[in-house]
C-alpha positions as CSV (number, residue, x, y, z in Angstrom):
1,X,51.3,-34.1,-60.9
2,X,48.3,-34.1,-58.4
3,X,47.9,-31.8,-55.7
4,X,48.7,-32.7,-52.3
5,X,46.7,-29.8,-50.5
6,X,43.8,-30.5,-48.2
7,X,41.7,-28.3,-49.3
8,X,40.7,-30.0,-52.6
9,X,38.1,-28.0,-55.2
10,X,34.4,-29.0,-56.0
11,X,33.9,-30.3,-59.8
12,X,32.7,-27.3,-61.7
13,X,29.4,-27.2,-61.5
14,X,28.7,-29.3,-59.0
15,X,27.4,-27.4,-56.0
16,X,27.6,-29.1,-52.2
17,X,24.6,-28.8,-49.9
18,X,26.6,-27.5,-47.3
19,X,27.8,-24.6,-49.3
20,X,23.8,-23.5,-49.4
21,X,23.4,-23.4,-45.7
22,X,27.2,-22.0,-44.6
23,X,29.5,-20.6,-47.9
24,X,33.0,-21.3,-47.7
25,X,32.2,-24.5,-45.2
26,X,32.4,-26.6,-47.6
27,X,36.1,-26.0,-48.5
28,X,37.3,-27.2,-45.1
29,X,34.9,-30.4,-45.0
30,X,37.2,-32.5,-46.3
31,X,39.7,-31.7,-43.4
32,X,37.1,-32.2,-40.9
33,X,36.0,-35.5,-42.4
34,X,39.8,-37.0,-42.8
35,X,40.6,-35.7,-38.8
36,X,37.4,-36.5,-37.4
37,X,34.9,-39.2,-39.9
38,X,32.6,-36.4,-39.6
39,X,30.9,-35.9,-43.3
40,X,29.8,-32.2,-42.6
41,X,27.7,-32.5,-45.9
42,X,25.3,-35.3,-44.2
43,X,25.6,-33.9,-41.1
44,X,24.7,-30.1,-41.2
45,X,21.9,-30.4,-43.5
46,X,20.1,-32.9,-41.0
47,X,20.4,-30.2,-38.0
48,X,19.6,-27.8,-39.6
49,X,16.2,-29.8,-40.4
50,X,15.6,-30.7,-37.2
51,X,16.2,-27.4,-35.8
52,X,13.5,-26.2,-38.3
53,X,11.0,-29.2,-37.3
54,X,11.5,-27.9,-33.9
55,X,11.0,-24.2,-34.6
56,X,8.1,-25.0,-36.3
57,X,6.7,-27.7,-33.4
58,X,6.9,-24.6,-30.8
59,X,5.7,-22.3,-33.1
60,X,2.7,-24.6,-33.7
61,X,2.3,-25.7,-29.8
62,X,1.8,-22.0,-29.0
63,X,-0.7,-21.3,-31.5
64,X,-2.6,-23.9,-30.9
65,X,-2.2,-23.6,-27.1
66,X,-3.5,-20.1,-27.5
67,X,-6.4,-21.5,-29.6
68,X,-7.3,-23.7,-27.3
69,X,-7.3,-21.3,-24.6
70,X,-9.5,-19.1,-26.3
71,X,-11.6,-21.2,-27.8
72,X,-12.1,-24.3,-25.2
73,X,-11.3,-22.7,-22.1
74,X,-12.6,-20.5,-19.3
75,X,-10.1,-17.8,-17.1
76,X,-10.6,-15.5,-14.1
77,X,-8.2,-12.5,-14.3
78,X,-7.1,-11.1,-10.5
79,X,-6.2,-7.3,-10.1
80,X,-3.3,-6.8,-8.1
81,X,-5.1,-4.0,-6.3
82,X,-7.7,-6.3,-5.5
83,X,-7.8,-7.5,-1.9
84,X,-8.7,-10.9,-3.8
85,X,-5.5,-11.1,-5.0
86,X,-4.0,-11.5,-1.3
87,X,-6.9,-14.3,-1.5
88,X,-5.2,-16.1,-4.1
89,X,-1.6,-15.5,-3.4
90,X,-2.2,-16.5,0.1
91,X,-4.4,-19.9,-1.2
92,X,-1.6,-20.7,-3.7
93,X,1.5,-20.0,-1.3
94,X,0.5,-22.5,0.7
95,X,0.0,-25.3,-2.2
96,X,2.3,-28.3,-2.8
97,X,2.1,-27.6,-6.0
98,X,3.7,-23.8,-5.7
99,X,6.8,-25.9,-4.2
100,X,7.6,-26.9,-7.8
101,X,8.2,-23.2,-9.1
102,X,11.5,-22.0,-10.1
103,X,10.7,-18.5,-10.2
104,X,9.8,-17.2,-6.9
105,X,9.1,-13.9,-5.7
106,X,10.2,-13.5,-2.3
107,X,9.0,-10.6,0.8
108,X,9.2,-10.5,4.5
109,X,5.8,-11.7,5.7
110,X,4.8,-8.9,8.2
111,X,1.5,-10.7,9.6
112,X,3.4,-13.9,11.1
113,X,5.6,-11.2,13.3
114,X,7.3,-13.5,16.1
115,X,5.9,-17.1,17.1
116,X,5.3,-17.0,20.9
117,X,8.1,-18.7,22.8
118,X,10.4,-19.1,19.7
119,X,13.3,-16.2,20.9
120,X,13.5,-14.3,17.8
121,X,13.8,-17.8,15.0
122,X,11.0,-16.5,12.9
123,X,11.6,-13.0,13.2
124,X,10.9,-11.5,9.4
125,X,9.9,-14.6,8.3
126,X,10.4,-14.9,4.3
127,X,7.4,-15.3,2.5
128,X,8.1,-17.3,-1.2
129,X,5.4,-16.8,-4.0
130,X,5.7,-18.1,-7.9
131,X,6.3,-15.4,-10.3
132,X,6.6,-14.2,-14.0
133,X,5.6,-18.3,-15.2
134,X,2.6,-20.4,-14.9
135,X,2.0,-23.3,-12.9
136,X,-0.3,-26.6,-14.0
137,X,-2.5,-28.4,-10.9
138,X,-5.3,-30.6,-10.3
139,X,-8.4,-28.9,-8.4
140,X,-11.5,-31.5,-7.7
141,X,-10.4,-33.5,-10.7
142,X,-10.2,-30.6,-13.5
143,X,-6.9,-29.6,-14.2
144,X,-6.1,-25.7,-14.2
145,X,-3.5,-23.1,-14.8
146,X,-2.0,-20.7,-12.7
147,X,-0.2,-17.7,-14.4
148,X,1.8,-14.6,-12.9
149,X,3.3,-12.7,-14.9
150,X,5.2,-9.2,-14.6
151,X,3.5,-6.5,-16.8
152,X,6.2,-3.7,-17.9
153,X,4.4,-0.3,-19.0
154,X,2.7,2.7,-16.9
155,X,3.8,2.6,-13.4
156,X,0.5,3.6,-12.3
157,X,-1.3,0.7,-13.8
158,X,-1.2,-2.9,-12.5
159,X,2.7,-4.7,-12.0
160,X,1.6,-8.2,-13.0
161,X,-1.2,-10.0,-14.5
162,X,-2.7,-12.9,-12.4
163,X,-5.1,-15.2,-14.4
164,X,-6.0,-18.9,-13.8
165,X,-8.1,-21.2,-16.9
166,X,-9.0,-24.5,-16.9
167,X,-10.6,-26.5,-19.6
168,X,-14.2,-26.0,-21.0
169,X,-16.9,-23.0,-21.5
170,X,-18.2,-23.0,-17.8
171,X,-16.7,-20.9,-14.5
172,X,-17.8,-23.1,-12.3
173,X,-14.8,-24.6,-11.2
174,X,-12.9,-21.0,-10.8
175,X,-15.3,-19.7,-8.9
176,X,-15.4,-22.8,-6.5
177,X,-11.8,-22.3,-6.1
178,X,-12.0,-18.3,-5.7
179,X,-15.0,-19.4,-3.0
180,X,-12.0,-21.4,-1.1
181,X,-9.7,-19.1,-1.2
182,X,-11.8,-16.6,0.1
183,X,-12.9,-18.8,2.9
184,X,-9.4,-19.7,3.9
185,X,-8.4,-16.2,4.0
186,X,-11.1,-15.5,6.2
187,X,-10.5,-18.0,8.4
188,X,-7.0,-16.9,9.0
189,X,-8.1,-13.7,9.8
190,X,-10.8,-15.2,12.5
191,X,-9.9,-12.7,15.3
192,X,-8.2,-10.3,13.6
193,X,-8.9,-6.9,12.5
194,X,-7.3,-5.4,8.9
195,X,-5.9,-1.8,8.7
196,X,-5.8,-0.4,5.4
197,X,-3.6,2.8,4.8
198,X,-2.6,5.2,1.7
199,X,0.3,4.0,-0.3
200,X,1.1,5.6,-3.5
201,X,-2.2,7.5,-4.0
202,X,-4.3,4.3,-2.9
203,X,-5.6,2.3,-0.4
204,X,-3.2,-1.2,0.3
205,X,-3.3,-3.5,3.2
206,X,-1.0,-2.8,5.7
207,X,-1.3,-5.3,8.5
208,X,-3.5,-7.5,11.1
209,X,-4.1,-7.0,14.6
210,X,-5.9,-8.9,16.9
211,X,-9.0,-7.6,17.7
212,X,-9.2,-5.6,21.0
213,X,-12.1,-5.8,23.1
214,X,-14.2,-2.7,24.0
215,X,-13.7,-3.3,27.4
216,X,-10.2,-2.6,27.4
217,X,-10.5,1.3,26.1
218,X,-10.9,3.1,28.8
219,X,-14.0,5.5,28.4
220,X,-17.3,6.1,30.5
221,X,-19.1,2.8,30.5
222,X,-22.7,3.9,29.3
223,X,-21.2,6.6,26.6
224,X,-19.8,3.5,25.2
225,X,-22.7,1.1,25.3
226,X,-24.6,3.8,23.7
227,X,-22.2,4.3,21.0
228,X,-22.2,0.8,20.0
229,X,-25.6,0.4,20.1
230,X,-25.9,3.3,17.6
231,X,-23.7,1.8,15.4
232,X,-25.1,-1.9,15.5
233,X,-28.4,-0.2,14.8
234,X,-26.9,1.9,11.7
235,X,-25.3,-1.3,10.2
236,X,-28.7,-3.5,10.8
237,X,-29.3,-4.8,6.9
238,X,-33.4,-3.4,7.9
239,X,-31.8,0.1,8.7
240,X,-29.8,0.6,4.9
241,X,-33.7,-0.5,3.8
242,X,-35.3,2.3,5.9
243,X,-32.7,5.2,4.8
244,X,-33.5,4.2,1.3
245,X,-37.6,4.3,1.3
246,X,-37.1,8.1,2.7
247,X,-34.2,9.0,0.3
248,X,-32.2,9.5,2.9
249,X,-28.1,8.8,2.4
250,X,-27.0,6.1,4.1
251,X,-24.2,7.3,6.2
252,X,-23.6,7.7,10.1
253,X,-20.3,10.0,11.2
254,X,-18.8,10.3,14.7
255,X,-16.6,12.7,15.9
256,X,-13.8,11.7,18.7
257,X,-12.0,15.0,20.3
258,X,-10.0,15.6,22.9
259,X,-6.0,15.7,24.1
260,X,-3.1,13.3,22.6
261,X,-3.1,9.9,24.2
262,X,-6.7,9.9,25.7
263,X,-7.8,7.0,23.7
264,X,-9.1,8.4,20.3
265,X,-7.8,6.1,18.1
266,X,-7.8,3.1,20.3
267,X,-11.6,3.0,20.3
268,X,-11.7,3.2,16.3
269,X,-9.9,-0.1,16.3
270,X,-12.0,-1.5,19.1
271,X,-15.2,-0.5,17.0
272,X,-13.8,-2.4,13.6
273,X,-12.8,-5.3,15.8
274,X,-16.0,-5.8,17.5
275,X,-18.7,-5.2,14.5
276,X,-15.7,-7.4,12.1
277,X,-15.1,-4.3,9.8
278,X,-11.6,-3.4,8.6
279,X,-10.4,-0.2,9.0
280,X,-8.9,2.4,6.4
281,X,-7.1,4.7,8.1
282,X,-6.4,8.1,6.5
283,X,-4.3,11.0,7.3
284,X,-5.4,14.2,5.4
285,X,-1.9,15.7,6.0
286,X,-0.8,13.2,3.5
287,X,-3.3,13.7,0.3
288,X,-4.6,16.6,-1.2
289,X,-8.5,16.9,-2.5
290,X,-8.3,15.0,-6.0
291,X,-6.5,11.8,-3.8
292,X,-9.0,12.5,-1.1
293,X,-12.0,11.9,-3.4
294,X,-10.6,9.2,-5.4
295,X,-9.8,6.7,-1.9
296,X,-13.1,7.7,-0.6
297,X,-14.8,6.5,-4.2
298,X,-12.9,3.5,-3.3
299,X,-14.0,2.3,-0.2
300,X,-16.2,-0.7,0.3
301,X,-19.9,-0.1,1.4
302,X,-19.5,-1.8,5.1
303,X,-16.4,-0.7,6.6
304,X,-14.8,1.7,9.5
305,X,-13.4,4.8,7.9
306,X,-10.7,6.9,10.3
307,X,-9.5,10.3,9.2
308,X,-7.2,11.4,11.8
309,X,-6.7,15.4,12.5
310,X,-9.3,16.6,10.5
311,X,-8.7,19.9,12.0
312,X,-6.0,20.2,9.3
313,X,-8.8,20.9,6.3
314,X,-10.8,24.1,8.8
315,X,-6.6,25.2,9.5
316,X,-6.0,25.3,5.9
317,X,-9.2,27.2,5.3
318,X,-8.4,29.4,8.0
319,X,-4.7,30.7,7.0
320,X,-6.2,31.5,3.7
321,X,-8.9,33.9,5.0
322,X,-5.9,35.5,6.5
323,X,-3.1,35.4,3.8
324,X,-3.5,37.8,1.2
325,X,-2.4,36.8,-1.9
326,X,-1.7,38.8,-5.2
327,X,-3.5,36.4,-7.3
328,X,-6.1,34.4,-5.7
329,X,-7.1,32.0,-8.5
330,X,-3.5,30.8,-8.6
331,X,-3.2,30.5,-5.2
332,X,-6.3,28.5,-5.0
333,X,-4.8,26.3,-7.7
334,X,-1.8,25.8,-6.1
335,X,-3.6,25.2,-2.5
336,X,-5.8,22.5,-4.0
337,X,-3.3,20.6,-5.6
338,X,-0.9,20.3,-2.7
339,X,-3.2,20.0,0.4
340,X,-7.0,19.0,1.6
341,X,-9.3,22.2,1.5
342,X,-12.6,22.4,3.3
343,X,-14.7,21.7,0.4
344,X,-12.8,18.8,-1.2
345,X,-12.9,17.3,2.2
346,X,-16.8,18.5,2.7
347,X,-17.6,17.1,-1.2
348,X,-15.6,13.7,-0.2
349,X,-17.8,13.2,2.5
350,X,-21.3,13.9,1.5
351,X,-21.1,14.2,-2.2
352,X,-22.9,13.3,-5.1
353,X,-19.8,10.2,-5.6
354,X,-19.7,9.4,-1.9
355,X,-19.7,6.0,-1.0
356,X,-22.6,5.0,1.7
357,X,-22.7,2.2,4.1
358,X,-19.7,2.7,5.8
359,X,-19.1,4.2,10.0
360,X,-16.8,7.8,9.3
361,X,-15.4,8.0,12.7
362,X,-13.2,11.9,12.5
363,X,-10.2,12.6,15.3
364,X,-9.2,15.9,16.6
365,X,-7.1,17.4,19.3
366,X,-8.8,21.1,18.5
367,X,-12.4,20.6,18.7
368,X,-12.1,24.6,18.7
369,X,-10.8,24.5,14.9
370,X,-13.1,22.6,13.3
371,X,-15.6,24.7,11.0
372,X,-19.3,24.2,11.6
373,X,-19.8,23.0,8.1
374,X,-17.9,20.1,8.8
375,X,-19.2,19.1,12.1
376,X,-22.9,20.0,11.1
377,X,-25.9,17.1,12.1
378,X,-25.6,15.0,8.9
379,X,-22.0,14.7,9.1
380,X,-21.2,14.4,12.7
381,X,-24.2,12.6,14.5
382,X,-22.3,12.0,17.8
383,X,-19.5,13.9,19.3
384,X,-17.7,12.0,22.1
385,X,-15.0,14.0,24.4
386,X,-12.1,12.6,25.7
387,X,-10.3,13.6,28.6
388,X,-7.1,13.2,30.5
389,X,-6.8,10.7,33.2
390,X,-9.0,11.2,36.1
391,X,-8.4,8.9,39.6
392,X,-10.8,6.0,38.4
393,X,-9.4,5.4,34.9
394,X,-6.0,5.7,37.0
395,X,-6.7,2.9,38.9
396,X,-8.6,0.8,36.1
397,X,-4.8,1.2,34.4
398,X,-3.0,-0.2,37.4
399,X,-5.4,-3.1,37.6
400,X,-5.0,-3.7,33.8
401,X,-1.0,-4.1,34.7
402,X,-0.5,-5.6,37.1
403,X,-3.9,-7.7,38.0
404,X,-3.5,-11.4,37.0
405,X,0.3,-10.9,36.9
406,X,2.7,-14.1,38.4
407,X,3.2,-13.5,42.7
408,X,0.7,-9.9,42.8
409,X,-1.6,-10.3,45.0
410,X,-5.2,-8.7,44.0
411,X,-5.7,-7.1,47.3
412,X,-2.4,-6.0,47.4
413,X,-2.7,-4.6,43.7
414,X,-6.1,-3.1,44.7
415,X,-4.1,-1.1,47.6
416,X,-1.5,0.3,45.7
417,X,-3.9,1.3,42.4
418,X,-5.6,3.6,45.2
419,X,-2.5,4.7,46.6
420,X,-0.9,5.2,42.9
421,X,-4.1,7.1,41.9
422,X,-4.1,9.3,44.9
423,X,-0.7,10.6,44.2
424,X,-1.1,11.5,40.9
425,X,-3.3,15.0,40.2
426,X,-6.5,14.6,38.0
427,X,-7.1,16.3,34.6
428,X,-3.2,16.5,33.8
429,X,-2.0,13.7,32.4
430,X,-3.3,11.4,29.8
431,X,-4.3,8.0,29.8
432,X,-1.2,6.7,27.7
433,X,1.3,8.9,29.2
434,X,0.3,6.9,32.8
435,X,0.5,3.8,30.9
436,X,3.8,4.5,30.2
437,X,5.3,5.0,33.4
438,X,3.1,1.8,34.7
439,X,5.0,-0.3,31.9
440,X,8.6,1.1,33.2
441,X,8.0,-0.4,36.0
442,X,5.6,-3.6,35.1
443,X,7.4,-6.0,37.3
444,X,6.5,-4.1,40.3
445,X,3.7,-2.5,41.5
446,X,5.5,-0.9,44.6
447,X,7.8,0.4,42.3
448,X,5.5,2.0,40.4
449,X,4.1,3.7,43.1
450,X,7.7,4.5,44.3
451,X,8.9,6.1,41.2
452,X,5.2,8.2,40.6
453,X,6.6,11.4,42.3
454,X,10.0,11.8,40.5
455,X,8.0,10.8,37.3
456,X,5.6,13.8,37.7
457,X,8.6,16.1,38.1
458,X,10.1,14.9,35.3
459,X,7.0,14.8,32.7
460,X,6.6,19.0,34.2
461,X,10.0,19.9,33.8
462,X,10.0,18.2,29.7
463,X,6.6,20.2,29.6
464,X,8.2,23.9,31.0
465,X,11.0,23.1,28.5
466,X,8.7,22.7,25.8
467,X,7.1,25.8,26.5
468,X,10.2,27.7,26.8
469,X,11.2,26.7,23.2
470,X,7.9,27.6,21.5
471,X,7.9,30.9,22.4
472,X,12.0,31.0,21.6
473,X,12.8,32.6,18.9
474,X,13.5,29.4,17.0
475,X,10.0,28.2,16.9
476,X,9.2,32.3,15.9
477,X,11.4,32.2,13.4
């Protein structure tokens, strides 16, 4: 009597195909086939081939893409420390082609800010830029590849790999198109000045201002038209020429002293904007002598570099002489690797690994503190005071408010910057502390000089009170 299960048995020793690729498949097939007209033995086989034709086309196409890369092709690999990767990023952003990308890496772009007039609809603006993928485009009729791609590994080393190729043994074409890139980031920095600060042990681009003219930094006249002479002189291409035929280094250092607010760093900027230097800012609170040494080996031969309170290197020299420690090496050790001693900061400067070309422009508040190894001719060629607000930079700050302003009158502003700077003493108060209480009251010049009185109680009173709690025993303690 025949069997009327659905599961029927293969002839012996007959074996199917599908039992080769899936065992045991084979015993349903026949239930599959009856339900569905689906011969699994046909089928499966023919899947599985043309999974393995495509398996072995992709395997192929990336060989031979990498072949051909290596082979036929030229490609210019971008840093991501480099400023010339902002070149490219920038250049690319902007490209139709970017628009096609679906991985994007998105930030808030800092250097728009807010768009004049537009009441806060662009403030942090999102900045889109492809990432981790590779985009194809057409540049002057070659075709090219763009690839950004995230690199995981040492956290100290690069986060991605930029790289673009196009086809054939010559550059030419990648360097055209690093050319426009350069240009266009240049040209969208007409007018601006870039600040460079310390992030994460290196230097990194922090923003754009506008440049601000000399004029506005309020300073004697002819100690500024000197100063800029001396450094239009120092940055001549004739002058590097002349230090170099008497083996002399090619540096030039100015020191800037005097009270908070007075102006100090305001002029740094103002000299970066008007030679069309960027600045690199550096605090030497915040690194210690190996860090100090590595960002100064960094920095590009023409450029403004500001170290702010330098009196903090001579300090720290200065509460060693008088601490007395039980081992001195250690201490030393210790010292050095947490903070800026004299001689790191001295060997940074001037040393054999020094970088020459660029303006050093120092900052104190305590002339007094600074050794006389670091302020020595060689290091410091110009020391320029600044002091607290005297009646005629007074009244040039009241004619910077409120001159040109909508219904003042220019007589009448001239009237009350006289009678403004006649009520407040000389010598006491700085420039930007004036400058704030001239803001307050912006609207108004009659107000201003209204309000200068209970203003100059006030700032005294803050001042006693300030007093009073350095010599408390909390600030003892």
């Amino acid at each position: 009597m025949a069997s009327s299960s659905p599961f029927q048995p293969l002839p012996q020793g007959q074996v199917s195909v599908l039992e080769l690729f899936f065992p045991g498949l084979s015993r349903i097939s026949p239930v599959i086939q009856r339900y569905t007209g689906i011969n699994l033995d046909a089928v499966v086989p023919l899947v599985c081939l043309c999974g393995f034709l495509v398996f072995l086309y992709k395997r192929g196409y990336q060989d031979i893409s990498n072949w051909v890369q290596k082979s036929f092709s030229s490609t210019v690999h971008v840093s991501c420390n480099s400023e010339v990767h902002e070149m490219v990023l920038a250049w690319v952003s902007n490209q139709p082609f970017a628009k096609d990308s679906r991985s994007f890496l998105v930030n808030i772009d800092l250097k728009k800010g807010y768009g004049p007039g537009a009441n806060g609809s662009v403030k942090k603006p999102l900045q889109y830029a492809p990432w981790n993928g590779e985009l194809r485009f057409w540049y002057k009729n070659y075709p090219l590849v763009y690839r950004r791609m995230e690199k995981k590994g040492d956290l100290f080393r690069d986060r991605e790999e930029v790289s673009i190729s196009c086809l054939g043994w010559s550059s030419r074409i990648l360097k055209d198109l690093l050319e426009e890139c350069r240009q266009r980031y240049l040209d969208d920095l007409q007018g601006q000045t870039l600040i460079f600060e310390v992030r994460s042990g290196r230097w990194e681009q922090s923003k754009a201002r506008c440049i601000r003219q000399i004029s506005t930094v309020l300073h004697e006249d002819k100690e500024k038209e000197a100063l800029l002479s001396d450094i239009s002189s120092f940055l001549d291409p004739d002058t590097r020429e002349w230090y170099t035929k008497r083996g002399i280094p090619y540096r030039r250092g100015y020191l800037l002293y005097g009270p908070p607010g007075t102006g100090k760093s305001s002029l740094s900027l103002s000299i970066a904007g008007h030679f069309d230097l960027d600045i690199y800012i550096l605090n030497l609170a915040s690194v210690d002598d190996r860090t100090l040494n590595m960002l100064f080996a960094q920095l590009p031969q023409h450029c403004v570099i500001l170290l702010e309170d330098v009196d903090v290197a001579s300090q720290s020299r200065s509460q060693d002489k008088e601490t007395e420690h039980p081992n001195p090496m250690s201490s030393l050790s210790e010292k050095q690797g947490k903070e800026v001693t004299l001689s790191g900061l001295l060997n940074a400067l001037d040393g054999v690994g020094s970088q020459e070309g660029r303006v050093l422009i120092m900052t104190t508040n305590y002339i007094e503190r600074l050794d006389d190894a670091l302020i020595r001719p060689g290091r410091v060629d110009w020391k320029i005071q600044f002091r607290l607000a005297d009646k005629d930079i007074i009244c040039q700050l009241f004619r910077i408010v409120f001159k040109g302003s909508d219904g003042n009158d220019n007589e009448a502003v001239e009237r009350h910057a006289k009678n403004f700077a006649s009520r407040v003493p000389e010598s006491e108060f700085s420039p930007a502390e004036v400058l704030s209480l001239l803001l307050e009251n912006r609207q108004s010049p009659g107000s201003a000089v209204a309000r200068v009185e209970a203003w100059i109680a006030k700032v005294r009173k803050e001042r006693g009170n300030k007093l009073k709690r350095e010599g408390s025993w909390v600030h003892t303690a």
